[in-house]
C-alpha positions as MATLAB code, in Angstrom:
seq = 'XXXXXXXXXXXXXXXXXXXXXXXXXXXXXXXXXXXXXXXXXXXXXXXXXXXXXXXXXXXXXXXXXXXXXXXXXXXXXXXXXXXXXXXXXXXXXXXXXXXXXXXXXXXXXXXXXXXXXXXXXXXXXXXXXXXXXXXXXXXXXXXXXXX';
ca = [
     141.933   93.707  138.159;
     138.711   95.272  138.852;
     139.086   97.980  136.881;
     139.793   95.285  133.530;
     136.686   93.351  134.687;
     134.877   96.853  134.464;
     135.988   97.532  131.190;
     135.414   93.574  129.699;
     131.449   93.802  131.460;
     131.031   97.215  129.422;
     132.511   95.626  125.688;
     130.195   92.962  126.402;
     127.288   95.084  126.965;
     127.912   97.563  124.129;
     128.729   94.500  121.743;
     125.734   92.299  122.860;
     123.121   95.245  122.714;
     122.411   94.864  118.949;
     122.369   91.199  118.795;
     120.243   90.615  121.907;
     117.603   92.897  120.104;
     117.811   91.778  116.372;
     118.209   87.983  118.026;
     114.852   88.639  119.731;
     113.343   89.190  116.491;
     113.795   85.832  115.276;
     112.541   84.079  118.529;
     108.799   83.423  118.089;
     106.804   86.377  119.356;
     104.166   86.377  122.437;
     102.192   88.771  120.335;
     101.954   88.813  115.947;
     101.899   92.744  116.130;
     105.662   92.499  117.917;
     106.898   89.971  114.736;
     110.110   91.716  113.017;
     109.678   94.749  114.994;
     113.803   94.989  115.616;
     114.577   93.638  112.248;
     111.978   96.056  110.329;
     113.357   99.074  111.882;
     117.364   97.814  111.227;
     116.265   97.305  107.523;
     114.688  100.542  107.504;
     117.972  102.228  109.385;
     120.078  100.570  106.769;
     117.839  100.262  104.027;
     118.691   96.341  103.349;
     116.751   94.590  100.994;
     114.625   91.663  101.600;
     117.043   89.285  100.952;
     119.608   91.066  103.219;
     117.051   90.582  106.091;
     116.543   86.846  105.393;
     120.402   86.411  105.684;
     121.197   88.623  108.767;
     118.285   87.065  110.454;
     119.972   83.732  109.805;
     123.049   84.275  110.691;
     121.412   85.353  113.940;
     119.544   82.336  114.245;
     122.579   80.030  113.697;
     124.367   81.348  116.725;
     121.172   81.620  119.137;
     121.365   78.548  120.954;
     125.304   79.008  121.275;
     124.933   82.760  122.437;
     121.655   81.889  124.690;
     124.004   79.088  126.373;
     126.811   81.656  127.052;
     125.034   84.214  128.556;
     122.976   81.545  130.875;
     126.249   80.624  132.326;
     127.602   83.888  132.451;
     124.831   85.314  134.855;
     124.775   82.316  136.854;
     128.839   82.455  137.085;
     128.564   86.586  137.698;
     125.660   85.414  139.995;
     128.609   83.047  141.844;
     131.147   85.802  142.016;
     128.718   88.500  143.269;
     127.576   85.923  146.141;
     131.351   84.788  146.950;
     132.754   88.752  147.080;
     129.733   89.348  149.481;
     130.501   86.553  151.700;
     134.732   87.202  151.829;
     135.241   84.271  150.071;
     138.092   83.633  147.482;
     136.996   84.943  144.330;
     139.791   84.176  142.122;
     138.862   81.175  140.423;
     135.029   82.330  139.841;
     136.767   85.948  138.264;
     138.847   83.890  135.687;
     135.439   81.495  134.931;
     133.471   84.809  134.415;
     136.304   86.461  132.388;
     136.709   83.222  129.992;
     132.467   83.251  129.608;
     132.954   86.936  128.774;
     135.276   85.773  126.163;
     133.401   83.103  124.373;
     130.257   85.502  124.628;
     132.276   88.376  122.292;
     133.973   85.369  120.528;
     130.398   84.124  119.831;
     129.226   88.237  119.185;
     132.398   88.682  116.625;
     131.473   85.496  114.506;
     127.972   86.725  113.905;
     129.416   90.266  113.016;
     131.634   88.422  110.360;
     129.009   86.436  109.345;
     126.830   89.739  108.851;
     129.669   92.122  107.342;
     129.609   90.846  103.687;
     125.914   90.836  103.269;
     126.071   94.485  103.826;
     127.376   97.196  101.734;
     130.665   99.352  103.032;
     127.580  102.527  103.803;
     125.257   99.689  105.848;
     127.838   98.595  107.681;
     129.026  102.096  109.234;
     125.415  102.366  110.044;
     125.069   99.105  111.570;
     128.473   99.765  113.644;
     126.798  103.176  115.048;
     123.493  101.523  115.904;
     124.853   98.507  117.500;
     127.739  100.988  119.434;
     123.644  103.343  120.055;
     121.763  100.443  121.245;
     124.172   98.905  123.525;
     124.351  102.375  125.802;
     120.758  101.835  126.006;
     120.938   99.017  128.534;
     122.968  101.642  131.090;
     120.845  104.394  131.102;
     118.576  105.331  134.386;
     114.589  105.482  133.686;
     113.741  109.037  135.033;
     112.576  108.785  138.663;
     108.913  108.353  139.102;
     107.017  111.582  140.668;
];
């Protein structure tokens, strides 16, 4: 059982890492130099045209309240389960609540991808696959030790 919640934790990290970081681009910036600065570097990666950009970044947009939702109750429920394990509680219930958000958060990820698939060519989208499978590692890696 562990081991499966393991595994689901790391397919949501590896399929949220792209869309958390184009997703940011379309939420209003603290700063204009940081405007687009995902979004321009995707559409140089994949070398999408303007109008490619405008849809992607809507797509993204249409699902940002629904994915923001999911993964507010997802830490709070992973926040639940994390204080319930620690204090011997039962943790059964909570496990199958965080599994099911885990769910709708890929369900929510997957729609978005098939939103985004036919506004790319068959070449962008291997690209897009590879940086969104790059990007997601990105959240697991250590910062180097400070001397």
């Amino acid at each position: 059982m562990f081991r499966r919640s393991v595994i689901a934790l790391s397919l949501v990290g590896l399929l949220a890492g792209t869309g958390v970081a184009v997703a940011q681009t379309t939420q209003a910036p603290a700063a204009p130099a940081q405007r687009g600065h995902g979004m321009a570097r995707l559409q140089q990666k994949l070398g999408l045209t303007d109008d490619q950009v405008k849809a992607i970044t809507a797509a993204y947009a249409k699902h940002r309240e629904e994915q923001k939702q999911g993964w507010q109750a997802l830490r709070v429920a992973q926040a639940d389960l994390r204080q319930l394990a620690l204090n011997g509680g039962d943790t059964s219930a909570k496990t199958a609540e965080v599994q099911q958000l885990m769910g709708q958060t890929i369900a929510t990820r997957v729609k978005v991808l098939q939103e985004i698939g036919p506004i790319l060519t068959p070449e962008q989208r291997v690209k897009f696959a590879q940086a969104s499978e790059h990007h997601g590692m990105r959240h697991h890696r250590k910062t180097p030790a400070q001397s």
